[in-house]
N, C-alpha and C positions, 0 to 999 in steps of 0.2 A: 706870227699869225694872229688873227683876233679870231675869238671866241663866241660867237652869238647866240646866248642862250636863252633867244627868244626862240629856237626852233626846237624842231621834233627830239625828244630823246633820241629817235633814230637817226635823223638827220645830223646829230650833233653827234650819236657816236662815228656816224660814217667821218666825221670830221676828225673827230680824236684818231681813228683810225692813220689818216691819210698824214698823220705827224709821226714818221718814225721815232719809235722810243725806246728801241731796247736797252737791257740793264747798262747801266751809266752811262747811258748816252738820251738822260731826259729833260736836258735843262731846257730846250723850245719847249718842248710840251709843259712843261711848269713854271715858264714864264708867261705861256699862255693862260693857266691856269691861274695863275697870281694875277693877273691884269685883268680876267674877268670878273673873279670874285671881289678885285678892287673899287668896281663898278658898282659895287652891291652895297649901299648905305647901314644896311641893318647886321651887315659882318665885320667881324674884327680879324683881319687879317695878316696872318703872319707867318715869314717862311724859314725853312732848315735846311741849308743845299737846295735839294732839289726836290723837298717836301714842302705841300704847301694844307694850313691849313686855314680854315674860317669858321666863327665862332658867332652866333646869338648872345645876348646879353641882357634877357628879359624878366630874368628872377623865377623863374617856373622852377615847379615842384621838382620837377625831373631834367636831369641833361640826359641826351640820347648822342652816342658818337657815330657815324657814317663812314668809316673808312674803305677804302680804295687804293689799290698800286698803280702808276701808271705805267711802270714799264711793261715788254713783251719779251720772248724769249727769240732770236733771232731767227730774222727775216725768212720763209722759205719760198721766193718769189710770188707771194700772195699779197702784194701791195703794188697799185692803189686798190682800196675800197672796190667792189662792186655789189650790187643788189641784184636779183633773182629770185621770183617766183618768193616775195615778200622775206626774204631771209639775206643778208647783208653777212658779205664773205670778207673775210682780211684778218692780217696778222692780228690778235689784240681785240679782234670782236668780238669773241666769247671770253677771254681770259683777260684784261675784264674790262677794256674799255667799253663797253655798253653797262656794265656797273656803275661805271666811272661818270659816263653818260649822264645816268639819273641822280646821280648825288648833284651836279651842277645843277641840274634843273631845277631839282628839292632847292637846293640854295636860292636860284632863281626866284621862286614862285613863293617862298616861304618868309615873306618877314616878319608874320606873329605867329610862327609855330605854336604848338600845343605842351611842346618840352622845348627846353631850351635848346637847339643842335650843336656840335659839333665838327665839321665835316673837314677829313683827313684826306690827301690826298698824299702818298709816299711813292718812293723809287726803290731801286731793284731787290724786289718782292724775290725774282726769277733767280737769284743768283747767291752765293754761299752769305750764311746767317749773319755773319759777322760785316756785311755791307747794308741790311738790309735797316731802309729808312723808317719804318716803325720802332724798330729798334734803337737808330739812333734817338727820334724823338721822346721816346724813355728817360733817354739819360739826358736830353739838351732841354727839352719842355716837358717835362711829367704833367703839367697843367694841361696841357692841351689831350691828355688824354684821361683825363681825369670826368667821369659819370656815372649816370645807374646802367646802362645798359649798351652796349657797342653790334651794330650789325655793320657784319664785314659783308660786303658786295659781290662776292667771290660767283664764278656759276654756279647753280645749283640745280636747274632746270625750272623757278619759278618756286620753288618746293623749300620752308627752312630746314636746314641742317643743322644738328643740334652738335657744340664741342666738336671734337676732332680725336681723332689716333695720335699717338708718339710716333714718334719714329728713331731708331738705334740701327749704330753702325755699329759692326765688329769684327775684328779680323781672329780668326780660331785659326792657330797655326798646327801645322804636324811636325813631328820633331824626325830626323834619321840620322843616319851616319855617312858621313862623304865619303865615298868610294873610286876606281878604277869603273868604267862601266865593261872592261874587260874581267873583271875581279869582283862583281856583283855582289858575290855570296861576302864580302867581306865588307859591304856596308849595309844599310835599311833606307830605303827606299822611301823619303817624305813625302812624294805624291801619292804612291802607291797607299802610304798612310793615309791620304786624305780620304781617301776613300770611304775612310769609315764615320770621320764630319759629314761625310753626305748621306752617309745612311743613317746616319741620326737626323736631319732633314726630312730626307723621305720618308722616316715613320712617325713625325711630328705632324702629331694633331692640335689643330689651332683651337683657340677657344671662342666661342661668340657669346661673353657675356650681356646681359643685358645693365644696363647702368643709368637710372632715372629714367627709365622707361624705353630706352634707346636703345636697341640690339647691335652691337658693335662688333666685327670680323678680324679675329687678329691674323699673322700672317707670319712665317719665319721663310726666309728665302736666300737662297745662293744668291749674291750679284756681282761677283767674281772670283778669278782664284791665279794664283800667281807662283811660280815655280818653275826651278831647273838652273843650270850652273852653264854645263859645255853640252854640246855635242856626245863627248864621250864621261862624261861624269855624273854617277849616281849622286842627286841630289839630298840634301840633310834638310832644308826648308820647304816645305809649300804653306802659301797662307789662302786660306777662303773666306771670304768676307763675305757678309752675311747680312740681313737686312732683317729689324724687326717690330711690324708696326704693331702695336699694343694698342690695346682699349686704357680710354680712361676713367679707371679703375685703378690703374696701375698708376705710380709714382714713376719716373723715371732709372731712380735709383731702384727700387724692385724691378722694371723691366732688366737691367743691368745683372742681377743678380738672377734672374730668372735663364736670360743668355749664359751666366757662368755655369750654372746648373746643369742647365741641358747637354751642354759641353764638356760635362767635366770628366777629368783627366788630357783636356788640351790646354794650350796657353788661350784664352783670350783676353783680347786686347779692345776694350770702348777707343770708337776713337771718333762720336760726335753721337750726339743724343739731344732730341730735341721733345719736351713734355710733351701730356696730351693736354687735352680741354673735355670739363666735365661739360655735360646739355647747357646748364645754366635756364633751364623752361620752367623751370617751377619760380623763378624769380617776378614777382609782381609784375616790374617794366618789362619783362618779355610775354606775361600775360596777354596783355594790351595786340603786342604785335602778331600775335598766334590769328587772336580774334582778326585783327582785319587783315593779314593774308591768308585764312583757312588753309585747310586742307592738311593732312596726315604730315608730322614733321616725321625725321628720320638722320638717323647718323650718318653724320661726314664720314664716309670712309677715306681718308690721308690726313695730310698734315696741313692747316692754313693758319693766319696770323691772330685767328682767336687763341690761341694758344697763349700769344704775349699779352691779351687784355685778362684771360684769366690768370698770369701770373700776377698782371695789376691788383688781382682782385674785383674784377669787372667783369659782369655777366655776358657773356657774347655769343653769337648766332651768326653763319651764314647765310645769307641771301640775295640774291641776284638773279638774273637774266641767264641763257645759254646754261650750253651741255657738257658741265664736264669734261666727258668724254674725249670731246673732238678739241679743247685746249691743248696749245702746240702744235697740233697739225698742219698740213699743209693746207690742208679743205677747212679750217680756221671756220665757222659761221656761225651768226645766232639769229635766231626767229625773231621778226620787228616787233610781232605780238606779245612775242615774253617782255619786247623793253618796255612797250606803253602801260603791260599791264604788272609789273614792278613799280616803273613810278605810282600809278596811282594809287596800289595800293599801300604803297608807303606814304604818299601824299595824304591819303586817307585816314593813316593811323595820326600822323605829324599836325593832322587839322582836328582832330576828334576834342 
């Protein structure tokens, strides 16, 4: 497919749209991606799988990085693209191909920036940690993600979001004795044990610290539990697994040890944990960007990939087009308004 980024943000997300892309299935779309921005004289262009990125070269005080994912989470028969009552519906419209959108166009329109850009464009964001193209280009290009300041394109409804939550997985297991389930009294009952992981749950109170200014909502939650043997047998295992998103404030390893605590006198088991991300708004280079998108920042409540730019050591922010909320859905849509008025106001900051 060719990529024509002389048109609308909107216009061109409806296009990105209309390329299925879900996680590892992106190489059309980021060969498309690679061949436009190859068009572009004033970028240095360079790919990893099926990450592509383009790079300014201008000597400016500042580099500023633009990243975006292009994948989507699979199809739920909302493809092709349509438009309605100014709002553009499809897989990947709000999550983030209309982010993705305005980064081409930035690249487009922009060949004397004001900082030097970096514009990232990675694959499946959607899918377990250990596939995800940001993370490869850590360890394959570390240059390519190297500056003062990183906004991630993610939704946000128009509004920055400051850093992100952790998030931890843990499995709290209860312990019994196998039995007859004819012969009950003569073992202990592991589910019936869990019972009391969940009432420790239930009378957990979360914290909402605040942290650079940012009121952040933490969260401990059931999101599954697993147990039983036969039919007729009192089971000795049940495990609840547990979900917990932390403010960053917390280190990882203290969220870790915070879950053992709560827990204790059960086994638990970490068994994937991902940091949080401090605001990073008090940083000079996000100064700048406050000023020309206004309006009240506020915390990311979940997990997104500013997380791997602040383990870089790089100050980063969310910001984009589209709600949230409605990512992964089947009613999938973003307002054409939030994408015109994204680009320019990043347009705006990129030219200042």
């Amino acid at each position: 497919m060719d990529l024509d980024l002389s048109r609308s943000a909107a216009e061109l997300t409806a296009a990105l749209v209309d390329v299925p892309s879900v996680s590892g299935d992106e190489a059309v779309l980021a060969d498309a991606i690679a061949a436009a921005l190859g068009r572009l004289p004033h970028l240095d262009v360079s790919r990893d799988g099926n990450a592509v990125g383009g790079r300014t070269d201008l000597g400016r005080a500042q580099r500023v990085i633009l990243a975006g994912h292009i994948d989507t989470v699979p199809i739920a028969g909302n493809l092709p693209s349509r438009t309605e009552h100014d709002t553009l519906y499809g897989c990947g419209s709000c999550d983030m191909k209309s982010g993705v959108a305005v980064q081409l166009r930035l690249a487009a329109l922009l060949a004397k920036p004001s900082r030097d850009v970096t514009y990232v464009f990675y694959d499946c964001e959607e899918v377990e940690a250990d596939r995800n193209g940001l993370l490869r280009l850590s360890r394959n290009a570390p240059g390519l993600l190297t500056g003062d300041l990183a906004v991630l394109l993610e939704p946000t409804g128009g509004v920055i979001e400051g850093g992100c939550q952790g998030t931890l997985r843990a499995e709290v297991t209860a312990r019994g004795v196998r039995a007859h389930s004819a012969r009950s009294w003569m073992g202990r009952n592991a589910i019936h044990g869990a019972g009391a992981i969940l009432d420790v749950l239930r009378s957990y109170h979360a914290r909402e610290p605040e942290v650079d200014g940012l009121t952040y909502r933490e969260g401990l939650n059931a999101v599954g539990i697993s147990g039983g043997v036969a039919g007729n047998v009192i089971p000795d295992e049940c495990v609840v697994t547990v979900n917990f998103r932390f403010a960053p404030d917390r280190t990882a390893e203290q969220a870790a040890e915070h879950v053992r605590a709560v827990f204790g006198g059960f086994d638990v088991a970490v068994t994937d944990v991902a940091p949080a991300a401090r605001p990073g708004l008090a940083d000079p280079a996000a100064g700048a960007l406050l000023g020309a998108v206004g309006g009240i920042p506020r915390a990311k409540l979940g997990w997104t990939d500013v997380a791997r730019f602040a383990a870089l050591g790089l100050p980063a922010v969310n910001y984009g087009p589209g709600d949230p909320e409605v990512a992964h859905t089947a009613d999938e849509h973003v307002p054409l308004g939030q994408i015109a008025d994204c680009e320019q106001k990043l347009l705006a900051w990129l030219s200042a």
